[in-house]
C-alpha positions as CSV (number, residue, x, y, z in Angstrom):
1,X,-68.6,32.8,12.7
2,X,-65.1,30.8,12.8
3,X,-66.8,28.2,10.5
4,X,-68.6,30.6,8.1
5,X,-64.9,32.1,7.4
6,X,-63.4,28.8,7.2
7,X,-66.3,27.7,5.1
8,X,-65.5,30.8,2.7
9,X,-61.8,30.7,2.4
10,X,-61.7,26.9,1.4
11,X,-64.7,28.0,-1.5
12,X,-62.2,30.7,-2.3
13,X,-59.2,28.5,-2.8
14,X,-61.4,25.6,-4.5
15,X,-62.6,28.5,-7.2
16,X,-59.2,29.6,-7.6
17,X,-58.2,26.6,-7.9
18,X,-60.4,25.2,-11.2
19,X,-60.1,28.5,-12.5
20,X,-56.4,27.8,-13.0
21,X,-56.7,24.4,-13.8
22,X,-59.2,25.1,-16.2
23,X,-56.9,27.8,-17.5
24,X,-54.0,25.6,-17.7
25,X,-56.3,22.8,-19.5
26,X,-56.8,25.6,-22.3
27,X,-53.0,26.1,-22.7
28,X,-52.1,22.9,-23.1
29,X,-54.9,22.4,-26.1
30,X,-54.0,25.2,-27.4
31,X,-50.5,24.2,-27.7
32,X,-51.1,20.8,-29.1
33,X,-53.7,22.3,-31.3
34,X,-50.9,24.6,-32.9
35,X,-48.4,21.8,-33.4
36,X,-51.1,19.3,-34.6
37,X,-51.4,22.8,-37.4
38,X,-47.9,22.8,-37.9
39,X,-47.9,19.3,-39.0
40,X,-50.7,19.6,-41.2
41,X,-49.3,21.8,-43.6
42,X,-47.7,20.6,-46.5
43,X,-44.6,22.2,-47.4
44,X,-44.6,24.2,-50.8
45,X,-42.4,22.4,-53.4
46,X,-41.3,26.2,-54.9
47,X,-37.7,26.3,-55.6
C-alpha cells in the first residue's frame, strides 16, 4: 500500500509538472510570437 501511494504521488507531481512546463512553453511563444508581430508592422508614413 506504501508503494501504491508513493507510486501515485510521484505520477501526481510528474503531471503537474508538464502541465506547467507545457504551460510555460506556451507563454514564452506567445511572447515571441507578439514581438516577432510587433516587428512586422511597418510604421505608417502619415504626418
Amino acid at each position: 500500500m506504501i508503494k501504491k501511494l508513493i507510486k501515485l504521488k510521484l505520477l501526481k507531481f510528474i503531471l503537474i509538472g508538464s502541465v506547467s512546463a507545457a504551460y510555460a512553453l506556451k507563454r514564452y511563444c506567445d511572447r515571441k510570437n507578439e514581438v516577432k508581430s510587433k516587428k512586422d508592422k511597418k510604421p505608417s508614413l502619415t504626418r
